[in-house]
C-alpha positions as CSV (number, residue, x, y, z in Angstrom):
1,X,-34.8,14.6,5.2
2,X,-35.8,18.2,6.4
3,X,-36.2,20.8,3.6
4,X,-33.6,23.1,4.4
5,X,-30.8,19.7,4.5
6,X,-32.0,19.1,0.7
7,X,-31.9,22.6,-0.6
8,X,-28.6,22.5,1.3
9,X,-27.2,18.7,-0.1
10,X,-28.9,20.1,-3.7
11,X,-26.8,23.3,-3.7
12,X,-23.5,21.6,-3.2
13,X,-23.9,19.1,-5.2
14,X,-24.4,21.6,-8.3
15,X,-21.3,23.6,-6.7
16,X,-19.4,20.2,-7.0
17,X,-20.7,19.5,-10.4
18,X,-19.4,23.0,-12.1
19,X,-16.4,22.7,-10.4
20,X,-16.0,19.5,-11.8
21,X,-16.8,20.4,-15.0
22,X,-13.8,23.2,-14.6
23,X,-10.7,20.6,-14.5
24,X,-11.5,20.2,-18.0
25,X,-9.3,23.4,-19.3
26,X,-6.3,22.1,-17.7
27,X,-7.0,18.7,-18.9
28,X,-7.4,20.3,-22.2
29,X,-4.1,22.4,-21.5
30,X,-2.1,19.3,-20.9
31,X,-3.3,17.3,-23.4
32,X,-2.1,20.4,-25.9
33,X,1.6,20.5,-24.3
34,X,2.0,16.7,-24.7
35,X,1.4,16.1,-21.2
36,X,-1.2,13.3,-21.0
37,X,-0.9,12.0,-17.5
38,X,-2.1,15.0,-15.8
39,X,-4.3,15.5,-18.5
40,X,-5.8,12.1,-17.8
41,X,-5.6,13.0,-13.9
42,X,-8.0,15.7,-14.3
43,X,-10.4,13.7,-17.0
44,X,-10.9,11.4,-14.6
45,X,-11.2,14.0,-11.5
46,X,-14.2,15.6,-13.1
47,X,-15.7,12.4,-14.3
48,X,-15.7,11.6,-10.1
49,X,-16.4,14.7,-9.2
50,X,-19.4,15.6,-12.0
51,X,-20.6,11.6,-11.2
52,X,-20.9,12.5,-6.9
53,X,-22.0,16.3,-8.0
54,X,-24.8,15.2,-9.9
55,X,-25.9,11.9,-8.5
56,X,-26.2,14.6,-5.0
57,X,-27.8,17.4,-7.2
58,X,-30.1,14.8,-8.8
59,X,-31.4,13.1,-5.3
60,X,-32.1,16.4,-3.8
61,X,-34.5,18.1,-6.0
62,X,-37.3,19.5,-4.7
63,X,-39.4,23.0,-4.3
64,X,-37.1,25.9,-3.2
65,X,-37.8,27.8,-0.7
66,X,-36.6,30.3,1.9
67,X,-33.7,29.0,3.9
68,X,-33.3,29.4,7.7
69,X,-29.9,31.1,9.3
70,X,-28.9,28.0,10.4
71,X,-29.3,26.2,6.3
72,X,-26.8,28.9,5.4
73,X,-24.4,28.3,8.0
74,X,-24.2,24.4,7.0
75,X,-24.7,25.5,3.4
76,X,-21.5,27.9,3.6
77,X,-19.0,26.0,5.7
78,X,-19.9,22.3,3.9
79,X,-20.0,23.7,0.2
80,X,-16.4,25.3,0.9
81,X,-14.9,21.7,2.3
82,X,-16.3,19.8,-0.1
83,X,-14.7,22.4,-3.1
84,X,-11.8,21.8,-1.5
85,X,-12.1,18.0,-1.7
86,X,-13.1,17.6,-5.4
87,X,-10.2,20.0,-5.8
88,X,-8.0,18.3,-4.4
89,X,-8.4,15.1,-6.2
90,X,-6.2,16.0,-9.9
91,X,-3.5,17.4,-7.7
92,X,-3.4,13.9,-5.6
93,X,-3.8,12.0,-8.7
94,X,-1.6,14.2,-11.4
95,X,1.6,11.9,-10.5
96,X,3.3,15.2,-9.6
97,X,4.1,13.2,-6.4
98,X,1.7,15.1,-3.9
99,X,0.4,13.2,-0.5
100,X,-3.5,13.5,0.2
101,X,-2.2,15.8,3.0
102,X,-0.5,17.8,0.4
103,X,-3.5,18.0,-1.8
104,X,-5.8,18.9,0.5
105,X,-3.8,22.1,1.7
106,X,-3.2,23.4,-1.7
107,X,-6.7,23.1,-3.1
108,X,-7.5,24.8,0.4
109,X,-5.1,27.5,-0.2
110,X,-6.3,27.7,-3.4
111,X,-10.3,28.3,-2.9
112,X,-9.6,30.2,0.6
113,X,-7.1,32.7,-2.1
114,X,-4.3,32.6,0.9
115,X,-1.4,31.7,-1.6
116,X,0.3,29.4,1.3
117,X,2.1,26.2,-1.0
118,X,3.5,23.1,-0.5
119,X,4.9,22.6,-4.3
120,X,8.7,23.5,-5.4
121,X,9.7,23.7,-8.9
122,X,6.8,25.2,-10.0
123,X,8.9,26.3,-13.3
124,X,8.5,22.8,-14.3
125,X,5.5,21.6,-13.3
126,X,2.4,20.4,-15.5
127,X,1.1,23.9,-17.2
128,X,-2.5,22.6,-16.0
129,X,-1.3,21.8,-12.5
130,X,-0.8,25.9,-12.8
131,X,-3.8,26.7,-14.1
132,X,-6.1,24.6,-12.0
133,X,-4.5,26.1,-8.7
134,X,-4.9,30.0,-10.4
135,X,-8.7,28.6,-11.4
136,X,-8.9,27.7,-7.7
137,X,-8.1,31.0,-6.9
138,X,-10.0,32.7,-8.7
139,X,-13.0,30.7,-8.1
140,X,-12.1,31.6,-4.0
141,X,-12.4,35.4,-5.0
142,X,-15.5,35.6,-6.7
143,X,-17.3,33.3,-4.1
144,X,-16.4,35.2,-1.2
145,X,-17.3,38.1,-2.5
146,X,-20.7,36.9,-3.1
147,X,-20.8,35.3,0.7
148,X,-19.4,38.4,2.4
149,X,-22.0,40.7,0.4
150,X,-25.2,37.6,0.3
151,X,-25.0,35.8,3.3
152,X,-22.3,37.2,6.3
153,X,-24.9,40.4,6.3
154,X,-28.2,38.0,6.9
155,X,-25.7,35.9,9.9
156,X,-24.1,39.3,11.3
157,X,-20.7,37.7,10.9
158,X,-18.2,40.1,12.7
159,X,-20.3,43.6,12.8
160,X,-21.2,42.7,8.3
161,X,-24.7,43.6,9.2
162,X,-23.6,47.2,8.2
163,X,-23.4,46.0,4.8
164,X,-26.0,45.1,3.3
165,X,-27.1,44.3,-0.1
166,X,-30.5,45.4,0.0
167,X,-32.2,48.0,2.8
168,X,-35.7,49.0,3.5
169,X,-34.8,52.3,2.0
170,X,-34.9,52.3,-1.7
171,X,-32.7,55.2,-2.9
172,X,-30.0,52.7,-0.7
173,X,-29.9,49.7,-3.2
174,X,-27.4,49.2,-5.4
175,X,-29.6,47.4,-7.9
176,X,-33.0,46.5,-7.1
177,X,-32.6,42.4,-6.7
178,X,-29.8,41.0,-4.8
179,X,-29.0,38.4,-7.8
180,X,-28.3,41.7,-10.0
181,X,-25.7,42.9,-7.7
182,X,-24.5,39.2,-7.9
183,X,-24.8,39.4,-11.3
184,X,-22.8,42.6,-12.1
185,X,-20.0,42.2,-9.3
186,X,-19.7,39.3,-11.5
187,X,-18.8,41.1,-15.1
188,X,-16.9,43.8,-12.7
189,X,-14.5,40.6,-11.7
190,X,-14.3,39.3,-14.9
191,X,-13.5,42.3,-16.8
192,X,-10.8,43.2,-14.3
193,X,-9.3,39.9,-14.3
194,X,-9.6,40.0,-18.6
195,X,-7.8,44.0,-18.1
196,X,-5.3,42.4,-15.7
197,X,-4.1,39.7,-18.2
198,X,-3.7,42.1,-21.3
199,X,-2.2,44.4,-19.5
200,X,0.4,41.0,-18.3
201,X,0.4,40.1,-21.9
202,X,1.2,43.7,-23.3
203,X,4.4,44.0,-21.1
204,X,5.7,40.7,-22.0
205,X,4.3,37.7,-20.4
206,X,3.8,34.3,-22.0
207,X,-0.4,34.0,-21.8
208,X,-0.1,30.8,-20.0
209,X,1.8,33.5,-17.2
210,X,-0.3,36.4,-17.8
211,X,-3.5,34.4,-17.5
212,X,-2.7,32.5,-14.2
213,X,-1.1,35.4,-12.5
214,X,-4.4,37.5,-13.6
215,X,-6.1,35.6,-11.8
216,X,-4.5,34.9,-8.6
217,X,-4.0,38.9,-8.6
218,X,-7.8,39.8,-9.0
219,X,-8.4,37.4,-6.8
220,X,-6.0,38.5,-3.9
221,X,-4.8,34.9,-3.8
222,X,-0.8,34.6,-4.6
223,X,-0.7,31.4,-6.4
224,X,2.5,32.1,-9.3
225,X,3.4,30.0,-12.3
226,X,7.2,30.3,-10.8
227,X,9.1,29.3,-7.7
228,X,10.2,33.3,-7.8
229,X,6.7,34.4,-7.5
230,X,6.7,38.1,-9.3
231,X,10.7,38.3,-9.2
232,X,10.9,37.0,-13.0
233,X,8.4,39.4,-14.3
234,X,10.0,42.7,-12.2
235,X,12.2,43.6,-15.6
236,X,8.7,43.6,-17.1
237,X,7.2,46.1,-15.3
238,X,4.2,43.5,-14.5
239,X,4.9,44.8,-10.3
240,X,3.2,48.0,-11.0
241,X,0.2,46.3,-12.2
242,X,0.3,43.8,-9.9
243,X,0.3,46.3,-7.4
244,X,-2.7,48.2,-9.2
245,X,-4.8,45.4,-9.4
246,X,-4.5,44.3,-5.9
247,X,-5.6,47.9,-5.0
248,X,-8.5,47.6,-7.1
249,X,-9.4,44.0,-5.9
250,X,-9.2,45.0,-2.2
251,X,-12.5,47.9,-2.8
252,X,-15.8,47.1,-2.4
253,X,-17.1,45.7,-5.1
254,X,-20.1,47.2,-4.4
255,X,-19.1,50.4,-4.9
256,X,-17.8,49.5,-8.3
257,X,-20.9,49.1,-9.5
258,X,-21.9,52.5,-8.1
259,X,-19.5,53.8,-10.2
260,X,-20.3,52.3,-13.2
261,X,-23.7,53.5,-12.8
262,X,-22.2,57.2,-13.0
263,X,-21.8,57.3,-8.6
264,X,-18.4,57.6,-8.6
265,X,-18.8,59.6,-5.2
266,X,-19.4,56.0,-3.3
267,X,-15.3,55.4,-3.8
268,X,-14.3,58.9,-2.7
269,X,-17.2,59.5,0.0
270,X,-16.7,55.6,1.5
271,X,-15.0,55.3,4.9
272,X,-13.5,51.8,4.3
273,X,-11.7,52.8,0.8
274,X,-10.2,56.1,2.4
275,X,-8.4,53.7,5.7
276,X,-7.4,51.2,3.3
277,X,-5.4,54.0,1.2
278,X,-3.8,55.7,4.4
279,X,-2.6,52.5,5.4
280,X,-1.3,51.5,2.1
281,X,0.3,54.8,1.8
282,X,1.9,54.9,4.9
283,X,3.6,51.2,4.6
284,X,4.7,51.8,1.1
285,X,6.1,54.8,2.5
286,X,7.4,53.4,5.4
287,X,9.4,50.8,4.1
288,X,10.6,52.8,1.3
289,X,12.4,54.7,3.9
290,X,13.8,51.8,5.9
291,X,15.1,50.6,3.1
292,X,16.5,53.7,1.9
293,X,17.9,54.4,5.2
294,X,19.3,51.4,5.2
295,X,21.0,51.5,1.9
296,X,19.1,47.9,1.6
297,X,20.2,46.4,-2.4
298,X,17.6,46.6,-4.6
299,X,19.3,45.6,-7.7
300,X,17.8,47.6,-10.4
301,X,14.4,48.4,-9.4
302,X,13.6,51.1,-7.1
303,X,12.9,50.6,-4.0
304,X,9.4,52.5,-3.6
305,X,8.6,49.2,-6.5
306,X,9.8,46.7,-4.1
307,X,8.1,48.4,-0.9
308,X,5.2,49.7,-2.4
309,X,4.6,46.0,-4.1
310,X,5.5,44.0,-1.1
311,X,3.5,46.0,1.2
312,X,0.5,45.7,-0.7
313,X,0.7,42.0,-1.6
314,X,1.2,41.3,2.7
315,X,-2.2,44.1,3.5
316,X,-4.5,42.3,1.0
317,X,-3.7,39.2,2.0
318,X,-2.2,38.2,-1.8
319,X,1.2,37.0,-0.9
320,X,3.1,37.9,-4.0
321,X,7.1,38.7,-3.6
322,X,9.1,40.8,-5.8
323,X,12.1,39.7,-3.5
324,X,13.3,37.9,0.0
325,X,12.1,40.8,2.2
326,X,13.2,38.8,4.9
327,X,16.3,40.1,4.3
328,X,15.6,43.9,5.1
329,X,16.2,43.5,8.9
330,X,14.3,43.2,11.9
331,X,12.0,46.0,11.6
332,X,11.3,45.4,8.9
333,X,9.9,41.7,9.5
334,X,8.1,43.1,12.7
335,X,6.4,45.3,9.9
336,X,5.5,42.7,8.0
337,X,4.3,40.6,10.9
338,X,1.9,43.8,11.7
339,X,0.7,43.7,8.0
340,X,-0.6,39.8,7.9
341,X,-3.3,41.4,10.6
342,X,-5.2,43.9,8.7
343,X,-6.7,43.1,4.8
344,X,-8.9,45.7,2.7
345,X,-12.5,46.2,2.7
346,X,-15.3,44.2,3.8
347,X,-17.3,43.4,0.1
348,X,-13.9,42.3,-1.8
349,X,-11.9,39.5,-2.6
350,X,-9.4,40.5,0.6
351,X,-9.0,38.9,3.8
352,X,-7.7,38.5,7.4
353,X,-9.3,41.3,9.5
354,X,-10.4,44.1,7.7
355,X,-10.1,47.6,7.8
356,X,-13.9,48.9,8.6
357,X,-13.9,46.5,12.1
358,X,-10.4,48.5,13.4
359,X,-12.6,51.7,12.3
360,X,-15.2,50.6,14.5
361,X,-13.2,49.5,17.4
362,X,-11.3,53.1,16.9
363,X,-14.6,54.5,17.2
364,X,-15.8,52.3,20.1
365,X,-12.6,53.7,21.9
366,X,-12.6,57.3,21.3
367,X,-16.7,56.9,22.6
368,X,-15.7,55.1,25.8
369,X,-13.1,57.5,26.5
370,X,-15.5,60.5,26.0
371,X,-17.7,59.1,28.6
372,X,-15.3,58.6,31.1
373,X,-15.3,62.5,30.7
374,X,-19.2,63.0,30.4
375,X,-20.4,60.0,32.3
376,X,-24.0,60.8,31.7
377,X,-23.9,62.2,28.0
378,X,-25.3,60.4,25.3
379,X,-22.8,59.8,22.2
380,X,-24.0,57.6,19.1
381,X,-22.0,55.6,17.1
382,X,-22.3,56.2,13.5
383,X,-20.0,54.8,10.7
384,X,-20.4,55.7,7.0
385,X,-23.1,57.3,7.4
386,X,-25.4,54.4,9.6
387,X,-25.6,54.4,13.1
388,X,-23.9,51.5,15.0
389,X,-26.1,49.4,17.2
390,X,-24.9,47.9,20.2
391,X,-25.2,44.3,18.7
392,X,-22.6,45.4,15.9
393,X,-20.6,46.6,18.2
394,X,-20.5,43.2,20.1
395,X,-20.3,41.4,17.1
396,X,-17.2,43.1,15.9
397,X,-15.6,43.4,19.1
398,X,-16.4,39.5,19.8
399,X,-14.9,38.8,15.9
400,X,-11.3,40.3,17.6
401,X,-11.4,37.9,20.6
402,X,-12.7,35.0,18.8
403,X,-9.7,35.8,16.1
404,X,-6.8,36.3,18.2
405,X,-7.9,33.5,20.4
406,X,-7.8,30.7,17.7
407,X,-4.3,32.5,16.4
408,X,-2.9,32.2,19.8
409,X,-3.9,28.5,20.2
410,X,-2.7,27.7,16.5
411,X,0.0,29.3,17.1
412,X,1.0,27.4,20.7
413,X,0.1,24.1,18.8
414,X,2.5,24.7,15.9
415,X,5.2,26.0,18.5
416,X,4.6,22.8,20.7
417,X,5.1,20.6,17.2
418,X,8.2,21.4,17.3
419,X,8.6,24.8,14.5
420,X,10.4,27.3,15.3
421,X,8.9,30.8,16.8
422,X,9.2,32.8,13.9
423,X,7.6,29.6,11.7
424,X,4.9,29.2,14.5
425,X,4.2,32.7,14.9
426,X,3.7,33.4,11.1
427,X,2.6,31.0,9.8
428,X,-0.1,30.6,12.5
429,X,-0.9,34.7,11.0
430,X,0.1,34.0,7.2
431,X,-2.8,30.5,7.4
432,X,-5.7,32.6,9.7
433,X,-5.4,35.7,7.8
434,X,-4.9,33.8,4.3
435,X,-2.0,35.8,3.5
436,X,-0.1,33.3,1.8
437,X,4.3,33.3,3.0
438,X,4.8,33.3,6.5
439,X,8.2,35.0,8.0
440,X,12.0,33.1,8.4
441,X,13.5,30.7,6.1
442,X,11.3,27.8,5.8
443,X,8.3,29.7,5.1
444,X,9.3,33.3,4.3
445,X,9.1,34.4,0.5
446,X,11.7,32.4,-0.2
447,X,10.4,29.0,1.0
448,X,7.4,27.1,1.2
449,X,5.5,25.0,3.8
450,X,6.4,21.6,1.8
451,X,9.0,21.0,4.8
452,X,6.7,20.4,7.4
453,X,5.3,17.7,9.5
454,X,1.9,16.3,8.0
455,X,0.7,17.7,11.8
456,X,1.1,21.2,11.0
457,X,0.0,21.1,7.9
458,X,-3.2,19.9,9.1
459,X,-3.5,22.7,11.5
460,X,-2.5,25.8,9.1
461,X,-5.0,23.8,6.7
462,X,-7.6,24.1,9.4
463,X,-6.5,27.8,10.1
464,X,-6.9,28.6,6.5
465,X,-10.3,27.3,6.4
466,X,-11.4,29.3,9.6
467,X,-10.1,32.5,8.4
468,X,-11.8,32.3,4.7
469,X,-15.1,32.0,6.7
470,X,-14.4,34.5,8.9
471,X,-13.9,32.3,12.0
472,X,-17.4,32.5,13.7
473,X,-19.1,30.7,10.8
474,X,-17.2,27.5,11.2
475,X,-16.6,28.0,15.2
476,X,-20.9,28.3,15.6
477,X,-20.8,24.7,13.6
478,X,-19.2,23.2,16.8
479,X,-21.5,25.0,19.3
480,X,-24.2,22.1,20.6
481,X,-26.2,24.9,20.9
482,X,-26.4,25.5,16.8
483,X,-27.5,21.9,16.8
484,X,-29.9,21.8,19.8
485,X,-32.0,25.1,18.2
């Protein structure tokens, strides 16, 4: 066994053995509401999973050294599927009547924080089950947060060489260690998910509620406690701090700790932060006025709250609903459909695109069009501040066509399966973007993907997995090239 394959096996099998070690809160949650065969379900889970975790961790150890590129491809891709296994195995075995397929795709949708779910009746479901899919969630978030900021730099994932944690220059760091930064983007996600649930509990929320719904909004990931997602808690209030929070969650958490190191400029100054707030304010304005226009029922909430909230939930990728907003016509759909394509800011808990690579392709434009004009002048590409080499360039604009090509190929497969467009088209966008609800009734806000064929499961499963990792990580893994070098 090569070194680089140990520190790999030895690194997943401690991932394995915390998560493990995890399912014992909702054991200990069930076992408290009387509940003791998901209790037992996820007693014996982390008994399997601790037992595999550690019996890996234990047969791998060994000096620690550097690891290659190509450790932290396999180490990235294989430590998220097997997560997703281990987490699957209380849902399969909770007696909640879920199918291995079934279990799979929610622990995936869980850890990847795209919200899409395959369980109804969620009102009256095991209070663990909810917990273990919001601790899921919230796991997801804070570990790709860590791999966007630690590793998708070192690989140049996409054009995320222009964010790195740590630069020759000094006066550029953050903190002065990489596990620092780790360290305090850390306590900045815990003490917004702990602000997130008082603020839940001060307006009213049961703390089973507030907790679960704290997480999965600090997390950007959409998993609710109730088949209504944030429609029951609307009379509360709780949408305008949903909609904070998923603001907050979509920054760079880098920049948070900037800020509380007194460089609150970072968050003002930053490129990505200000193109993430014109966009939010635009669609919240947007579809305020469609619905306005439209004299579109809102009961009685306004409807800035229902635009503002559902607009926000779609752009970071959470997948929260205050409401069926596939009833608020056509254009507004096709806005919607428009929305599952973007996500915040590279550095946060947010997904599907991002804003900073459109900024870059903007910028790519705008130079190419200038030199049709000046054929022979010389014009740099500068973002933020840094100039923009060639290669990031290239590696952004091959992120779009490696993106859009697996979403067009997911979404002929799904279509040839037999779903409808609308299902096809959406949900093929709602999986690789990990937004969570897809567009039309079976998988809009008012439904859920329980309805279809094991087939397509398996593909939106694979879509969800893809777009967590940012597509080129997993794609490279299939190269015989990767495996050749």
């Amino acid at each position: 066994m090569t070194q680089a394959l140990r520190q790999v096996l030895f690194m997943i099998g401690m991932m394995v053995t915390v998560l493990a070690t995890t399912m014992l809160a909702p054991a200990l949650v069930d076992f408290a509401e009387g509940d003791r065969e998901s209790a037992t379900a996820f007693i014996l889970s982390a008994v399997i999973g601790v037992f595999i975790g550690g019996a890996v961790t234990l047969g791998t150890r060994g000096p620690v050294g550097d690891m290659p590129p190509r450790g932290a491809f396999v180490l990235i891709v294989g430590a998220w599927l097997a997560l997703s296994l281990c987490a699957a195995l209380p849902l399969r075995l909770s007696g909640e009547g879920l199918s291995w397929t079934d279990a799979i795709f929610e622990s995936i949708s869980g850890l990847t924080t795209t919200g899409a779910t395959v369980i109804t009746g969620l009102d009256f479901r095991p209070p663990g089950m909810l917990l273990w899919r919001a601790i899921l969630q919230w796991i997801g978030g804070i570990g790709i947060i860590v791999t966007a900021m630690a590793f998708w730099p070192m690989l140049g994932i996409g054009g995320m060489q222009l964010f790195q944690l740590e630069t020759g220059d000094k006066s550029d760091k953050v903190l002065p260690r990489a596990t620092q930064i780790a360290a305090g983007i850390a306590i900045i996600y815990l003490l917004l998910t702990v602000i997130c649930f008082l603020a839940y509990i001060a307006v009213g929320m049961d703390w089973l509620h507030a907790v679960c719904h704290a997480m999965s909004t600090v997390s950007t990931g959409g998993f609710s406690a109730s088949d209504n997602s944030m429609g029951n808690y609307v009379h509360l209030g709780a949408d305008v701090i949903t909609t904070v929070f998923m603001v907050l969650a979509s920054l760079p958490f880098a920049l948070f700790l900037l800020a509380a190191r007194g460089r609150f400029g970072g968050l003002l100054r930053d490129a990505q932060v200000r193109g993430f707030m014109l966009v939010v304010v635009v669609a919240s304005v947007g579809l305020t006025a469609v619905l306005v226009l439209q004299d579109t029922p809102t009961g009685d909430v306004a409807a800035w709250r229902h635009a503002s909230f559902n607009a926000v939930s779609i752009i970071t990728g959470t997948g929260f609903a205050t409401t069926d907003y596939g009833q608020w016509g056509s254009f507004a759909q096709a806005c919607f459909f428009v929305f599952m394509f973007i996500g915040g800011c590279a550095g946060s808990t947010t997904c599907s695109i991002k804003i900073f690579r459109y900024q870059i392709a903007g910028t790519a434009i705008r130079r190419y069009l200038a030199r049709l004009l000046r054929p022979n002048a010389i014009i740099p590409m500068r973002y933020n501040g840094r100039p923009v080499s060639e290669s990031i360039l290239h590696s952004v604009l091959g992120f779009f066509f490696v993106f859009f090509a697996v979403y067009a190929v997911s979404a002929a497969v799904l279509s040839a399966m037999g779903l409808d467009l609308v299902t096809a088209l959406s949900g093929a966008a709602a999986t690789l973007g990990n937004v969570g609800p897809g567009l039309g009734p079976v998988i809009g806000p008012a439904g859920t993907f329980e309805s279809l064929p094991d087939p397509a499961k398996w593909v939106l499963t694979a879509n969800m997995f893809i777009g967590r990792l940012e597509v080129l990580a997993v794609l490279i893994l299939l190269s015989p090239r990767f495996w050749r070098a």
